[in-house]
LOLO-811755 format. One record per residue (C-alpha): residue in one letter; x, y, z. Coordinates in steps of 0.1 Angstrom, whole numbers, padded with zeros to 4 digits, always signed. Layout:
N
aXYZ ...
***
This chain:
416
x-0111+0297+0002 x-0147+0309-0006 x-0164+0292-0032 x-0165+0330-0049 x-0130+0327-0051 x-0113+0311-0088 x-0093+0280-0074 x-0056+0288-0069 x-0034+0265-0095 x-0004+0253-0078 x+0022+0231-0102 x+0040+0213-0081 x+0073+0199-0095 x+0098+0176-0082 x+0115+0146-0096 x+0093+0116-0081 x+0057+0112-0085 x+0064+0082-0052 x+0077+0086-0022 x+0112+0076-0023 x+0126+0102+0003 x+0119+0133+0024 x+0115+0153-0005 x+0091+0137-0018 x+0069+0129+0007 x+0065+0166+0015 x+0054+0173-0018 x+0031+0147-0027 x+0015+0151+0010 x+0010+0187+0004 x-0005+0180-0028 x-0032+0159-0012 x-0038+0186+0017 x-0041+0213-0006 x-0065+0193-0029 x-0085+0189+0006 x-0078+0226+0015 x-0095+0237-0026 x-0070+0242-0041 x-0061+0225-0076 x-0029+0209-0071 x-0013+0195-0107 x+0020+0173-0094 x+0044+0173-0124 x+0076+0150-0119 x+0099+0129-0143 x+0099+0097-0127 x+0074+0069-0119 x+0058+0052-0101 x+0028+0075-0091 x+0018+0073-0058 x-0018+0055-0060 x-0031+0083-0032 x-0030+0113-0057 x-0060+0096-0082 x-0077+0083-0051 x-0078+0125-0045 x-0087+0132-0078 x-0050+0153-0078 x-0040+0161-0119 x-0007+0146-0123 x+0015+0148-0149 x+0038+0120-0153 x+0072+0118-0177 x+0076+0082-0170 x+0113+0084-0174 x+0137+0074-0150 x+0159+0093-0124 x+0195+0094-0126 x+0207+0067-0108 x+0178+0042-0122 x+0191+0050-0155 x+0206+0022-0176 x+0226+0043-0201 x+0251+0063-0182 x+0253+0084-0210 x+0216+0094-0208 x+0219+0098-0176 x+0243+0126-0179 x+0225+0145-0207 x+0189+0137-0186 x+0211+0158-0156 x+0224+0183-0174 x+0194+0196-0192 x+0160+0175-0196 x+0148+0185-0229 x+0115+0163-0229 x+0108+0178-0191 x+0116+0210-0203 x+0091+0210-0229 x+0062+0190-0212 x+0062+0215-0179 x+0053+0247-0212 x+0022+0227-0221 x+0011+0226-0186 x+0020+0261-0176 x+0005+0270-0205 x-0029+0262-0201 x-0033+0274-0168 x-0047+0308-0160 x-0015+0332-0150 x-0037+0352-0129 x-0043+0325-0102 x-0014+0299-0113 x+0015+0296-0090 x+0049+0273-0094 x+0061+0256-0068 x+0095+0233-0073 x+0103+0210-0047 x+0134+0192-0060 x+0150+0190-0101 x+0187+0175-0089 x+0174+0137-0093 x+0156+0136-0125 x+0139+0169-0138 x+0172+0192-0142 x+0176+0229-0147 x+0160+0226-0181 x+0126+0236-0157 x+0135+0269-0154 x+0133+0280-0190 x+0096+0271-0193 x+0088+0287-0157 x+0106+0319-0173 x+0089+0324-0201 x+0049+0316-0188 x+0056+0348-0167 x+0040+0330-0137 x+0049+0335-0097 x+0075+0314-0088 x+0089+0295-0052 x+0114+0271-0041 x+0112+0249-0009 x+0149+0243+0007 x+0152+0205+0010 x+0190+0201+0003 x+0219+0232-0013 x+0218+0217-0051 x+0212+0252-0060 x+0244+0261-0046 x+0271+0229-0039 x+0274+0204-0069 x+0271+0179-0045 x+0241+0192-0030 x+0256+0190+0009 x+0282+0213+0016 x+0298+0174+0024 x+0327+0157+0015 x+0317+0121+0012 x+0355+0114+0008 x+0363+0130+0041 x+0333+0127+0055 x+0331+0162+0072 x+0316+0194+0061 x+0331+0213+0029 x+0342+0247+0034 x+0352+0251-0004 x+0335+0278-0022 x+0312+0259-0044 x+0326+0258-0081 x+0362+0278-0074 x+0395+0259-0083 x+0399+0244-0047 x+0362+0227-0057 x+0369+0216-0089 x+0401+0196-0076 x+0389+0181-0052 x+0374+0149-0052 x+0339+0151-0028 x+0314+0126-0047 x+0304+0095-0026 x+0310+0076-0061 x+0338+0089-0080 x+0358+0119-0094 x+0347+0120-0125 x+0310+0118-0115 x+0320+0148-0092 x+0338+0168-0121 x+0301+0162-0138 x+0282+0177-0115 x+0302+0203-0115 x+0295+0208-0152 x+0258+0201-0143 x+0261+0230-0117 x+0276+0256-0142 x+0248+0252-0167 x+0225+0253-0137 x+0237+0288-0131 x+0248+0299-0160 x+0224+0289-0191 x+0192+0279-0167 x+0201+0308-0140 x+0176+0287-0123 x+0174+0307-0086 x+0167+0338-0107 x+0134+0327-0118 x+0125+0327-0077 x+0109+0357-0058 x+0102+0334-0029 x+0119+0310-0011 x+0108+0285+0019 x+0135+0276+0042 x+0123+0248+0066 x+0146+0254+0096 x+0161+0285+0109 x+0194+0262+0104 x+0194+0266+0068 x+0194+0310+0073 x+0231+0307+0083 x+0240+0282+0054 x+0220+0298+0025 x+0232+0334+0042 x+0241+0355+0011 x+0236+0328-0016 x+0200+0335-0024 x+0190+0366-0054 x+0188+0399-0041 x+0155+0407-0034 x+0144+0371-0026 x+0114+0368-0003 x+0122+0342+0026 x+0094+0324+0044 x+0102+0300+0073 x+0075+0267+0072 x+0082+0238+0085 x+0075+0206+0069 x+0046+0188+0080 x+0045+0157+0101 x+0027+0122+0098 x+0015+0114+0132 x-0011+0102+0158 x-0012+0116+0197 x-0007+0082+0213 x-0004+0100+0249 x+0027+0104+0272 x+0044+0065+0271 x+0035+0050+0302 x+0072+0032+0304 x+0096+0056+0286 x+0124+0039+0301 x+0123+0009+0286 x+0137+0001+0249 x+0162+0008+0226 x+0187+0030+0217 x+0179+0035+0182 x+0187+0049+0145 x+0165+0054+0120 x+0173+0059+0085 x+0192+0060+0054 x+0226+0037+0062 x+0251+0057+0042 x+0284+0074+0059 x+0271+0110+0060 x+0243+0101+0088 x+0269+0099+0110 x+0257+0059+0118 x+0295+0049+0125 x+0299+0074+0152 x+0269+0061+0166 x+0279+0030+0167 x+0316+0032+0179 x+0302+0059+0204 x+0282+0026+0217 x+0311+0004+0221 x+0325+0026+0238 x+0293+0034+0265 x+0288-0005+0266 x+0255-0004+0244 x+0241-0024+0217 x+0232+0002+0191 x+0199-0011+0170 x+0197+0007+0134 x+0164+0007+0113 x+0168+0011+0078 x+0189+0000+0045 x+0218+0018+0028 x+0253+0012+0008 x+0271+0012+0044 x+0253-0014+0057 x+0277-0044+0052 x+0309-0020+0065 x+0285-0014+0095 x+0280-0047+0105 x+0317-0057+0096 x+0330-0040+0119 x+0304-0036+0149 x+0296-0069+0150 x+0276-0065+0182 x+0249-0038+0167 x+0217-0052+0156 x+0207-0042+0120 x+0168-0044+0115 x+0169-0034+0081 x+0144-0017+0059 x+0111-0011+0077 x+0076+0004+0062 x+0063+0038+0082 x+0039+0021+0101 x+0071-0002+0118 x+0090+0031+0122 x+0068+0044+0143 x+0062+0012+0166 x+0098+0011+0165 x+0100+0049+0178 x+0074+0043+0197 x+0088+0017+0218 x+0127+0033+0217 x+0143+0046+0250 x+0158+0070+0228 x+0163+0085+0193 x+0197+0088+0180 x+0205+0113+0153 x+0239+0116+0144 x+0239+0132+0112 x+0272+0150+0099 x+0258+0169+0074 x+0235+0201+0072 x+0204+0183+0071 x+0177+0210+0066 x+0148+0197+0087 x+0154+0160+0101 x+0117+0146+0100 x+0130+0116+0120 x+0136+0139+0149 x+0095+0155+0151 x+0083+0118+0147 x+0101+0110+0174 x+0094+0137+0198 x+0058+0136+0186 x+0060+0095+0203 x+0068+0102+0234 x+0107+0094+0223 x+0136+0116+0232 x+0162+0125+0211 x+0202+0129+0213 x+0211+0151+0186 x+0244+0163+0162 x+0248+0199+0169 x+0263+0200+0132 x+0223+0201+0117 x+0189+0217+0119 x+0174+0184+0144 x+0194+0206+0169 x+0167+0233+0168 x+0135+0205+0176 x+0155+0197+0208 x+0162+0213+0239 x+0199+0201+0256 x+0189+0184+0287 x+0154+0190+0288 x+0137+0174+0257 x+0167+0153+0248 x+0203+0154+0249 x+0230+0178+0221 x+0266+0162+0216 x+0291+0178+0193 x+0287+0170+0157 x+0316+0136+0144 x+0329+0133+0180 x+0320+0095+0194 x+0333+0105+0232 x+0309+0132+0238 x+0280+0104+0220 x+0292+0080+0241 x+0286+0108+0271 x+0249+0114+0260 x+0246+0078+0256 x+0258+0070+0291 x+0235+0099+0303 x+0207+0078+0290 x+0210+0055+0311 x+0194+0072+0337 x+0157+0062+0337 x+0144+0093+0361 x+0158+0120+0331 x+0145+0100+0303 x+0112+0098+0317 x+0111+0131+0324 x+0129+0141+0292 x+0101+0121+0273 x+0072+0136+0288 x+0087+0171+0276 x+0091+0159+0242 x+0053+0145+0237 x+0045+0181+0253 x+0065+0202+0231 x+0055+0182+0202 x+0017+0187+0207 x+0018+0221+0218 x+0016+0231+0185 x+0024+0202+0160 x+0034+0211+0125 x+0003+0187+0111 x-0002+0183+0073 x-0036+0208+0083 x-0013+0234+0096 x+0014+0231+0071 x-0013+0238+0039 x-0026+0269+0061 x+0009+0282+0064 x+0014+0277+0029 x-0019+0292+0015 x-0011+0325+0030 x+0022+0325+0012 x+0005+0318-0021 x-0022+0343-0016 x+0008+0368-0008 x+0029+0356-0039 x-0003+0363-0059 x-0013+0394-0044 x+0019+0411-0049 x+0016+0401-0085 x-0015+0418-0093 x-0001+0448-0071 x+0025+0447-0096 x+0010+0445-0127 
***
């Protein structure tokens, strides 16, 4: 950006201003890129606390203080917070409405968890350009998955028709599902939230097929991936040593009980890093598996680092695993669902090893696979290789995405 050039305003909302998940981190991380890029980055989110990073950066963020829905005390408030955030709703028109609209951009990165549909009304009425980024399908499923936490497989319900209403998909309860239902219909219907989007980024060529058709007519796409934390620590020099290891969340939908049966069954000990509400079932009933528990990012990656092989289970449509690139980009191969977009970040038998999504025989056949030294060493070396050959680096990510703001904007003036 030439110093000629008015600074490009980007608001970037989602519902944390911390870290507390993938979403997240790609939107605060970006924030701080594109403050280093010259941009002027304004974070706007409902719930604290603010990651200390952004006023290190001198990033504007606007805080609500308030918190997200689970956090909440009052059940009750919780529900109205979800359903339609009046005091959000109101605090994102003061900010959009001291911004210049002929270099101001929005940029939502999540609502679901604390902000709610009630953003859209204020985006709507300042006039300004407008674009989503995919994380998850709470635009379209109440549930946000396309999952049935009950069944633990994939939904094929149309989202919101009378087989969806009746049946009971929440990980929590029924009634909690018949709210988000209600919380989906006003989404649609009073917020018509996705119509205030002419652009949408999709972070995996995965998410084409599962958003195929849902999106407005006329909605520009743009594929970017997310970017990735990481140091080149150079090929491992003994990639056949370690573990056979999860990372992640510990909840039923990340497929970590396939994994773990699947290891029974191959006559491994299956090592899982991170905390969740399934962890106590877990070690119930596989006894044998070694539960490390939660671990900061820099003990991930030591973890990953040292790991024979990644696992990655996962049984839903996760968009763009991150787990999977922070692998590959250690040296560490990875034996992947076929069910989500990690699939795409791994080549069958050459960079790691594809099973078919829920099934523990064929895990337990890629497990037993990895037992062969020779293929994992090679199969690591072509990870680390296919990682750096063009890594998707914080850098990259805010080039990628400058060009589609300078588009957004030109098309804008084109317009007017």
């Amino acid at each position: 950006m030439s110093e000629a050039e008015p600074k490009i305003n980007i608001v970037l909302a989602v519902d944390h201003a911390s870290v507390t998940g993938g979403q997240a981190k790609v939107a605060l991380e970006s924030a701080l890129g594109l403050k280093r890029a010259g941009f002027n980055p304004v974070v706007f989110a409902a719930a604290s606390p603010v990651d200390p990073r952004l006023a290190l950066a001198a990033v504007e963020v606007v805080c609500l203080d308030q918190p997200d829905l689970l956090a909440n005390s009052s059940k009750a408030a919780a529900a109205l917070q979800g359903t339609w955030n009046f005091h959000a709703a109101e605090q994102l028109r003061l900010v959009l409405a001291r911004l210049p609209r002929e270099n101001t951009i929005v940029h939502v990165h999540g609502w679901a968890k604390a902000l709610s549909a009630s953003i859209a009304r204020p985006i709507r009425r300042s006039g300004l350009p407008a674009i989503y980024t995919m994380h998850e399908y709470f635009m379209f499923c109440p549930n946000g998955g396309f999952y049935d936490y009950q069944r633990h497989d994939v939904c094929q319900l149309a989202p919101l028709s009378p087989q969806c209403w009746a049946t009971h998909c929440d990980s929590r309860t029924y009634p909690r599902k018949i709210w988000r239902g209600l919380r989906q219909t006003v989404m649609q219907r009073v917020a018509r939230l996705p119509e205030i989007f002419d652009d949408f980024i999709l972070i995996s060529r995965f998410q084409e097929n599962v958003v195929a058709g849902r999106l407005p007519l006329g909605a520009r796409v743009h594929a970017l991936s997310n970017p990735i934390d990481c140091v080149d620590l150079g090929r491992k020099s003994e990639p056949a040593s370690g573990d056979f290891l999860f990372v992640g969340r510990l909840s039923p939908e990340k497929g970590l009980f396939c994994f773990a049966e699947a290891a029974r069954k191959a006559g491994i000990v299956p090592v899982f890093a991170g905390d969740g509400p399934a962890a106590e079932a877990l070690r119930a009933r596989y006894p044998e598996a070694r539960l490390l528990g939660w671990k900061s990012p820099l003990e991930v990656k030591a973890l990953m680092r040292k790991a024979r092989i990644l696992v990655f289970p996962s049984l839903w449509f996760e968009g763009q695993p991150l787990t999977v690139l922070e692998a590959m980009a250690m040296g560490t191969p990875v034996i992947v669902s076929d069910g989500c977009a990690g699939r795409e970040e791994v080549e069958d038998g050459v960079t790691g090893l594809w099973f078919e999504s829920a099934n523990a025989d064929r895990l337990a056949r890629a497990l037993e696979m990895a037992r062969d030294d020779a293929l994992v060493a090679r199969m690591s070396d072509a990870a680390y290789d296919q990682f750096w050959s063009d890594p998707p680096t914080l850098a990259r990510h805010v080039e990628r995405l400058g060009r589609v703001y300078r588009e957004m904007l030109a098309r804008r003036r084109a317009a007017a």
